[in-house]
C-alpha positions as CSV (number, residue, x, y, z in Angstrom):
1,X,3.0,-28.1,-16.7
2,X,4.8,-27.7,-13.1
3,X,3.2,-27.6,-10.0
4,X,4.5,-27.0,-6.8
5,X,5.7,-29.7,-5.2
6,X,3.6,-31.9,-2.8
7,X,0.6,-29.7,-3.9
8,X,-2.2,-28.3,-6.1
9,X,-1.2,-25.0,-6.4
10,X,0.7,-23.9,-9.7
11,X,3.9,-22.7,-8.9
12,X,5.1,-18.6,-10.1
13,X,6.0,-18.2,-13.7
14,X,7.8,-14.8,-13.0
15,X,10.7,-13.5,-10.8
16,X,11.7,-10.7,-9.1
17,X,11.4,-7.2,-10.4
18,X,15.6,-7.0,-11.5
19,X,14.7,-10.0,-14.1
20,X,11.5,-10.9,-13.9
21,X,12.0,-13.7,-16.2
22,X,14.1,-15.8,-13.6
23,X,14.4,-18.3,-12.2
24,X,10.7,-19.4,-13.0
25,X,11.3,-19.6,-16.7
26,X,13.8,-22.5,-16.8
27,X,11.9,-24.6,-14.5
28,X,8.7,-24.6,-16.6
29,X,8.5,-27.3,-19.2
30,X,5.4,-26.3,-21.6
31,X,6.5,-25.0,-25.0
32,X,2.9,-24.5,-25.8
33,X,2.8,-21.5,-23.5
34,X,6.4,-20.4,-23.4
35,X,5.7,-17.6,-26.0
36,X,2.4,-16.2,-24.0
37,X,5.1,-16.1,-20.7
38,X,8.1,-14.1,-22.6
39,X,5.5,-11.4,-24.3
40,X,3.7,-11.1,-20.6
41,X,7.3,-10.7,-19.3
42,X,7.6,-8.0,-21.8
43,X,5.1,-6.3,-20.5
44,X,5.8,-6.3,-16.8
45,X,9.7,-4.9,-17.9
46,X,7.5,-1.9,-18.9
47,X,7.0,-1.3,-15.0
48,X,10.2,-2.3,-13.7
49,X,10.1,1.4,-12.2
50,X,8.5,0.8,-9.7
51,X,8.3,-2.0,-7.5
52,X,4.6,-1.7,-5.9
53,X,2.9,-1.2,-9.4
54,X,5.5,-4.5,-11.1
55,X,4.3,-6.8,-8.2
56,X,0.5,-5.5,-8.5
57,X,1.1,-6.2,-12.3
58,X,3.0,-9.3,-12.1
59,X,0.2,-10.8,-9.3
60,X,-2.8,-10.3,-11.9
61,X,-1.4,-11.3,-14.8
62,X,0.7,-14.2,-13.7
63,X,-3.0,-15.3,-11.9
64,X,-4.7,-15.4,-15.2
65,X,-1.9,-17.3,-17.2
66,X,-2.4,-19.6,-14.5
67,X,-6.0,-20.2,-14.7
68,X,-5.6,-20.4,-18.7
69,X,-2.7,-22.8,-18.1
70,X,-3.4,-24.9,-15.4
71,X,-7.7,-24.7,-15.3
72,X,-8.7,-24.2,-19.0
73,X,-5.8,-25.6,-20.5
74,X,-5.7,-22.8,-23.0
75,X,-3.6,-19.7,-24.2
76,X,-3.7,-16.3,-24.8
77,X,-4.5,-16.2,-28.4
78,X,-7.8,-18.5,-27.5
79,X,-8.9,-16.0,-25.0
80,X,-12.0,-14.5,-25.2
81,X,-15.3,-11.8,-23.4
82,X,-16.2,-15.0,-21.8
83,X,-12.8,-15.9,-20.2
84,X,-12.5,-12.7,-18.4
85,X,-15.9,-13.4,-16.8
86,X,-15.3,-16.8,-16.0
87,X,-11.9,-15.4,-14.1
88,X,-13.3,-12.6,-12.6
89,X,-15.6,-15.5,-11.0
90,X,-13.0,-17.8,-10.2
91,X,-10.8,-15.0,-8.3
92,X,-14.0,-14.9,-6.5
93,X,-13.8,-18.6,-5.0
94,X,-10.3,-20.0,-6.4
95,X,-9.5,-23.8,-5.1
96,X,-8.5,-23.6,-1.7
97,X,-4.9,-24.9,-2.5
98,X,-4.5,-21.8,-4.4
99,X,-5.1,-19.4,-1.4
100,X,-1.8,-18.7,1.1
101,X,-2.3,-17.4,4.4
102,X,1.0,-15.0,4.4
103,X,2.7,-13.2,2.0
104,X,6.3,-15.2,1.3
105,X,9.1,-14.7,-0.8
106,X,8.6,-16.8,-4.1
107,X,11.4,-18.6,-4.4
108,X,14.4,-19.7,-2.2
109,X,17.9,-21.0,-2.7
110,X,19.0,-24.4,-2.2
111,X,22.3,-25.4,-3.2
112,X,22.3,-22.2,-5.7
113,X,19.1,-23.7,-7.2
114,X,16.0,-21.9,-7.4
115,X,13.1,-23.4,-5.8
116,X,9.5,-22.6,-5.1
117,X,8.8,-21.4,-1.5
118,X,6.5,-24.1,-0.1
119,X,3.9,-21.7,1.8
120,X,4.0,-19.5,-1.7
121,X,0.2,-19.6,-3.0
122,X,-1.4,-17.1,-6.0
123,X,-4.2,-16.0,-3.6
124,X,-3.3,-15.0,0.5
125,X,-6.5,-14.3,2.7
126,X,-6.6,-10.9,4.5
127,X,-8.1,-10.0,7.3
128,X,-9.0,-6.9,8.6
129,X,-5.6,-5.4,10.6
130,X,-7.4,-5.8,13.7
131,X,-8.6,-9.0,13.3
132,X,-7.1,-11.4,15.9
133,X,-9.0,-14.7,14.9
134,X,-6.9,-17.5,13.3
135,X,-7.5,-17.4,9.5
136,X,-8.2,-20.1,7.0
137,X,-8.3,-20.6,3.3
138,X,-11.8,-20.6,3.2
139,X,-11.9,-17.0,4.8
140,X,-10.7,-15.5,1.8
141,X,-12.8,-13.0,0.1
142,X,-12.3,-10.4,-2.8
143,X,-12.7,-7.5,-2.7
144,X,-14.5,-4.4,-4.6
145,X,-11.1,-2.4,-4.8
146,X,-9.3,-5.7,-5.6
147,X,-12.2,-6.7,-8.6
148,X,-11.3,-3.1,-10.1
149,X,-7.7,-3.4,-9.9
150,X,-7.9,-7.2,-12.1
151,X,-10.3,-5.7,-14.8
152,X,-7.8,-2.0,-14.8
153,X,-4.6,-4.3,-15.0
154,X,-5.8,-6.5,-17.2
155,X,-7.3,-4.4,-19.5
156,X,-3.7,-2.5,-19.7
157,X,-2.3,-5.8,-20.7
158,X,-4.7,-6.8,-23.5
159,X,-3.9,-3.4,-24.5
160,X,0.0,-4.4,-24.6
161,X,-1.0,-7.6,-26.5
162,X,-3.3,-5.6,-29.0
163,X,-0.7,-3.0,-30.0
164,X,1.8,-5.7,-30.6
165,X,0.0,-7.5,-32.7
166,X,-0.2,-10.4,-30.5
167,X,-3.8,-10.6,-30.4
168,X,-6.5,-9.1,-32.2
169,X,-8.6,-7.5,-30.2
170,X,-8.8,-6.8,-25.9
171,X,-11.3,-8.9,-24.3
172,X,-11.8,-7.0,-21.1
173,X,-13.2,-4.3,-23.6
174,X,-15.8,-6.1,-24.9
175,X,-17.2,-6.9,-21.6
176,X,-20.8,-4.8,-22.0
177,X,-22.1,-5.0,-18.3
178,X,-18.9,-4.2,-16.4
179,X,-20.7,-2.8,-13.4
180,X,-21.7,-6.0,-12.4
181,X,-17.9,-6.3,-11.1
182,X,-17.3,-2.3,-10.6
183,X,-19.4,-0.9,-8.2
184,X,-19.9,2.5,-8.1
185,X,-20.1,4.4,-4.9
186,X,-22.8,7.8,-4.1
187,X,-21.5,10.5,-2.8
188,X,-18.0,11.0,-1.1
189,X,-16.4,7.8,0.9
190,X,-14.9,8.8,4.3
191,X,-11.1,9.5,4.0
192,X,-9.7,6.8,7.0
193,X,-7.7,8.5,9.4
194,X,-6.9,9.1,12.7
195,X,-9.5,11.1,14.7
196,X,-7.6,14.5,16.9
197,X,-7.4,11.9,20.4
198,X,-6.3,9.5,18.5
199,X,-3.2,11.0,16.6
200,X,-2.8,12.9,20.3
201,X,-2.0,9.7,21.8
202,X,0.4,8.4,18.9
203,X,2.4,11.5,18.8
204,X,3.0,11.8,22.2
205,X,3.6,8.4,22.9
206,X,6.3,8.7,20.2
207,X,7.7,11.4,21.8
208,X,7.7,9.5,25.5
209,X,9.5,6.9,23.1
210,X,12.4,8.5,22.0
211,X,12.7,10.8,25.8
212,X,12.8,7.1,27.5
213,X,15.0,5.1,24.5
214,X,17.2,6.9,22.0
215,X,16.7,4.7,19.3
216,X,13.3,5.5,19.6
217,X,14.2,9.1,18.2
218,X,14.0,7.5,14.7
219,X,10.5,6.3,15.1
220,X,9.5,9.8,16.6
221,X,10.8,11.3,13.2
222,X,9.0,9.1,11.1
223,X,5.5,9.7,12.4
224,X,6.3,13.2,12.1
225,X,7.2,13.1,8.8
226,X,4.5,11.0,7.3
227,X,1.6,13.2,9.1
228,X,3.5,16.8,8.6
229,X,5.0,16.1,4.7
230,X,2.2,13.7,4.3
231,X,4.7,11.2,2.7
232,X,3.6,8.1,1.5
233,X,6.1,4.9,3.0
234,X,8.0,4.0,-0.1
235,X,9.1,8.0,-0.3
236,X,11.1,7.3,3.3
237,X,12.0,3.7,2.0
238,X,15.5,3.3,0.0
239,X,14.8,2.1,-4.0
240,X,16.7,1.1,-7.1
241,X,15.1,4.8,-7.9
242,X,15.4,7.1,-4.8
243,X,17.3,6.9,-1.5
244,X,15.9,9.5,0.7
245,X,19.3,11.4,1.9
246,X,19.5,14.2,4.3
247,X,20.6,17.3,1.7
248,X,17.1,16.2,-0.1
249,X,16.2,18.8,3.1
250,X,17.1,22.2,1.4
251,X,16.9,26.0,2.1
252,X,16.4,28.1,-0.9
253,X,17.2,31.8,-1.2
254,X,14.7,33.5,0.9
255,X,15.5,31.0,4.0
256,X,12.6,28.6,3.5
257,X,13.5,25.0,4.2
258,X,12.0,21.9,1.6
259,X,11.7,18.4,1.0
260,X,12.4,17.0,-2.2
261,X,11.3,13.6,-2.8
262,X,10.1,11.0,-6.0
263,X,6.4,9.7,-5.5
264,X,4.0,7.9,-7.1
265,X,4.5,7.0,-10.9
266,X,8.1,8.3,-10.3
267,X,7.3,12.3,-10.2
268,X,9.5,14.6,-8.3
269,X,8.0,17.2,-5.8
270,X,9.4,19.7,-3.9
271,X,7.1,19.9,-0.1
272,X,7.0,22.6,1.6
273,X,9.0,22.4,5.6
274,X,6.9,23.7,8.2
275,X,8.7,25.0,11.2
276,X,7.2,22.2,13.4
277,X,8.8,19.7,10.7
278,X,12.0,21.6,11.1
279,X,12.0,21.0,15.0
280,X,11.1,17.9,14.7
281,X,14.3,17.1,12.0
282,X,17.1,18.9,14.2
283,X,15.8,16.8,17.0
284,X,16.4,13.9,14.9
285,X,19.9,15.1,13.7
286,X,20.9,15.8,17.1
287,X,20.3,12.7,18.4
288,X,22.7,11.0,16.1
289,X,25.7,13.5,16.6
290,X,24.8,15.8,13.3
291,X,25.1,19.3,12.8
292,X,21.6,21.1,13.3
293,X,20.5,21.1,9.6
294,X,21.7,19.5,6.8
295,X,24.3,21.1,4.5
296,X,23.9,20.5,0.6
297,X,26.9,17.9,1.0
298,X,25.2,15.5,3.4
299,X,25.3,12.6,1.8
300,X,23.4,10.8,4.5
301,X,21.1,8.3,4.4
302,X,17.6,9.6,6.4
303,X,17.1,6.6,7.6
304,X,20.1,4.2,8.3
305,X,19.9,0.9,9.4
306,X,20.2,0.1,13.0
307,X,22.4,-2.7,11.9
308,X,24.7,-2.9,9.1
309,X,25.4,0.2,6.4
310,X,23.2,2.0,4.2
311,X,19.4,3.3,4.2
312,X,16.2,1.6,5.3
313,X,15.0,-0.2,2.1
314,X,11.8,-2.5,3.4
315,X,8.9,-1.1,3.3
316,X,7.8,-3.7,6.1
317,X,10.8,-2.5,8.3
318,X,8.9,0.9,8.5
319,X,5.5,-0.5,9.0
320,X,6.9,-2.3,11.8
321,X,8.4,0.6,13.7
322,X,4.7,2.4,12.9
323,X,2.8,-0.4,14.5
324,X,4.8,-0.3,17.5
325,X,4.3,3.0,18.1
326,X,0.5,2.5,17.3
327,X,0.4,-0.5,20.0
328,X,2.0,1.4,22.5
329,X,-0.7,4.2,22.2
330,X,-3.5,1.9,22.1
331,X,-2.2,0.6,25.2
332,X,-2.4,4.3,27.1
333,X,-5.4,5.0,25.6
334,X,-7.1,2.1,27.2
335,X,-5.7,2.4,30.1
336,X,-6.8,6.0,30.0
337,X,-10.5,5.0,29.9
338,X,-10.6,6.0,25.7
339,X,-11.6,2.2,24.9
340,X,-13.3,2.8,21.5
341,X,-11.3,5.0,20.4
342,X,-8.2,2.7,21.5
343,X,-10.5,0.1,19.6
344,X,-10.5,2.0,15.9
345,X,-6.7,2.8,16.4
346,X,-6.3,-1.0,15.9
347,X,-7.2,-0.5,12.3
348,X,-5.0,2.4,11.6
349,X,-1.9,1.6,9.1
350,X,1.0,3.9,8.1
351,X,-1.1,5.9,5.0
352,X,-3.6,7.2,7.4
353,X,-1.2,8.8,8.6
354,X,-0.9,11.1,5.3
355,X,-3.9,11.1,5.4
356,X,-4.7,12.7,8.6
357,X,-2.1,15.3,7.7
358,X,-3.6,16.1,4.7
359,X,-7.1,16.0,6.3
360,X,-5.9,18.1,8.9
361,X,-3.9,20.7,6.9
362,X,-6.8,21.7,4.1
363,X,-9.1,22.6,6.6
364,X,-6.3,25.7,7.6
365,X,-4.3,26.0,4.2
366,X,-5.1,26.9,0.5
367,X,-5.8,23.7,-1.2
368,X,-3.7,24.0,-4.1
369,X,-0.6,24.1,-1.8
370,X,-2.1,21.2,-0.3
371,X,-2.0,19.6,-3.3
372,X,0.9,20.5,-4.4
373,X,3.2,19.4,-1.1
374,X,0.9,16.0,-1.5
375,X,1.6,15.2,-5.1
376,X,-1.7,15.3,-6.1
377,X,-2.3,15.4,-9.9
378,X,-5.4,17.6,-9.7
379,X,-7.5,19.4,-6.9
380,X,-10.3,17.0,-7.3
381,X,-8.5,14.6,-5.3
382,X,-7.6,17.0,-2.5
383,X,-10.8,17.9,-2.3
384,X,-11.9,14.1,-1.1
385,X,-10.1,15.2,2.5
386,X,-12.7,18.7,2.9
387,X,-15.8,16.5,5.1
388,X,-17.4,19.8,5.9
389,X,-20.3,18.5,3.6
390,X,-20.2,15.1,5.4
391,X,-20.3,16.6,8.8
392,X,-23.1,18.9,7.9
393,X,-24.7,16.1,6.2
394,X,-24.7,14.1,9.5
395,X,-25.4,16.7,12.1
396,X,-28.8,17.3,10.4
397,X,-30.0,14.1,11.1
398,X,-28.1,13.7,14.4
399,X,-31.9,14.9,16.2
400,X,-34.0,12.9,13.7
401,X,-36.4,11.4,16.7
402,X,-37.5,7.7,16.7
403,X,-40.5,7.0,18.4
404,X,-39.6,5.0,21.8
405,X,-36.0,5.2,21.4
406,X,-33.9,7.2,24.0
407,X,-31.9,10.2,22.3
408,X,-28.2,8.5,23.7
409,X,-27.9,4.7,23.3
410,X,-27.6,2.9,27.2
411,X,-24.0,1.7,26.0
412,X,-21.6,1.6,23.4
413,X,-19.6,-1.7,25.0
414,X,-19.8,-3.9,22.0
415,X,-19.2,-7.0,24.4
416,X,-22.4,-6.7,26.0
């Protein structure tokens, strides 16, 4: 059994999506369990597709070989109903050595040898993105979404290890009560985005952006792009899969301009160019010396690097330029006088803005085309972003009276 050094936290039996069975593999020294970590290696190669759903794979899995491993001092063939309880409960509260505080690379060279990053841990607290308090280990909490997400994933492995034979029946199935980890919501949840003020003040203070700093003309692009294609971050990010290039713009035979793109679970869509969009792209080419639109042979990436060669491949990259932008208009809007509003913005993060765009663009377009530019698989999901019902649902209990209660609160300043 190998822990990481210097502590109680079990180091990482997998690697990195290319070879997920390096370097991890060679440094473990249990041949009890060496057969459990090749077949669940098998199984994450089934996902090397796509990196977001591999390291959502890889994180849930690897945490229950640990637990078996290192806690129960078990294997997969011994696992049973009661097992995947008893985890569910222990991602719940794990040992505090197990929780991280960042996210880290896993491993890092020394000398050409693999070794475990020393800040690496199974579990990493998160906060709320506008939380500014220092965290701890013992602020970590799970999640509803992140309770589904084990119990989906896991059940998708047990499936794996079913099928081949490996054991004989999937525990996670045999759980009978399953909604006392799934909760199940009434109604319609409210799609997070930004309010009209609020994605006022980003845009234009993108726009002040690139007028006052050139390189800025790249980040003006990309919140244009992610509200008016509603693209999701890793379709502007560089992959083993898909490098956005500028000819993925297009003009087809009755003059109408597109995007083509590869989403989520690797499907390829064509959206649909608004004339805005098409602004806002010559803009963009212009600033970096390029013809007006792209010709079928551009080659280019869509987003280069600043520094070096090649197209933006990290996703974090982009989320910085986002929050930037975001900052900066949280800073105009306060000093405009819009402090709650300035407030909310702190929570924002680069999907709301797809999902403002979408929120935005059902209220005035046919849903199916919608749907179609967002890469949704059916209309039931495009229909989450219509909050007519919500809004109607609210305004008739907006004069509901309250004996002794004015009709306006005296403030909203949640300081005093």
């Amino acid at each position: 059994m190998v822990f990481s050094k210097n502590s109680k936290s079990p180091s990482p039996l997998f690697g990195p999506l290319d070879d997920p069975d390096h370097p991890f593999l060679r440094l473990l020294q249990h041949e009890q369990y060496d057969a459990d970590i090749q077949i669940s290696g098998q199984f994450l190669q089934s996902y090397k597709g796509s990196q977001a759903t591999f390291n959502a794979y890889r994180r849930e899995v690897e945490r229950l070989l640990q637990w078996l491993f290192f806690i129960k001092k078990t294997d997969l063939k011994s696992i049973t109903r009661q097992h995947i309880e008893a985890f569910i409960e222990f991602c719940r509260q794990p040992p505090l050595e197990w929780i991280g505080l960042k996210n880290v690379p896993r491993y890092k060279l020394q000398g050409g040898v693999p070794q475990q990053h020393e800040d690496w841990r199974p579990f990493v607290v998160r906060a709320p993105k506008s939380s500014t308090n220092k965290l701890t280990p013992k602020d970590y909490v799970l999640s509803q979404s992140a309770q589904e997400s084990i119990l989906r994933i896991l059940s998708s492995y047990f499936t794996f290890l079913e099928q081949e034979m490996y054991i004989e029946q999937n525990p996670v199935k045999r759980i009978r009560q399953k909604s006392q980890f799934i909760r199940k919501t009434q109604g319609q949840s409210a799609i997070r985005r930004l309010s009209e003020l609020q994605w006022s003040y980003v845009i234009d203070t993108a726009t002040e952006m690139a007028d006052k700093e050139p390189h800025h003309e790249r980040t003006l692009f990309i919140m244009s792009a992610l509200y008016g294609m509603y693209l999701r971050i890793s379709e502007l990010s560089a992959s083993p899969r898909w490098t956005p290039r500028m000819n993925h713009f297009f003009m087809d035979q009755d003059g109408h301009w597109w995007f083509k793109t590869v989403g989520k679970g690797n499907k390829e869509r064509d959206i649909s160019v608004s004339k805005t969009m098409q602004a806002a792209l010559f803009r963009y080419r212009c600033s970096m010396g390029m013809t007006n639109m792209p010709t079928p042979a551009d080659q280019s990436a869509l987003l280069p690097k600043n520094k070096g060669l090649g197209a933006i491949s990290s996703t974090r990259h982009i989320r910085r330029i986002v929050q930037e932008c975001f900052d900066e208009s949280i800073h105009k809007m306060n000093a405009d006088g819009f402090g709650d509003e300035a407030e909310q913005l702190k929570a924002a993060t680069v999907h709301w803005l797809r999902h403002t765009g979408i929120s935005d663009d059902v209220k005035i377009r046919p849903r199916e085309h919608v749907r179609d530019d967002a890469g949704h698989t059916n209309s039931s999901i495009t229909d989450k972003y219509i909050d007519i019902d919500r809004r109607e649902r609210h305004a008739s209990a907006a004069n509901k009276q309250l004996r002794g209660y004015q009709d306006e609160p005296a403030s909203t300043d949640v300081s005093e």
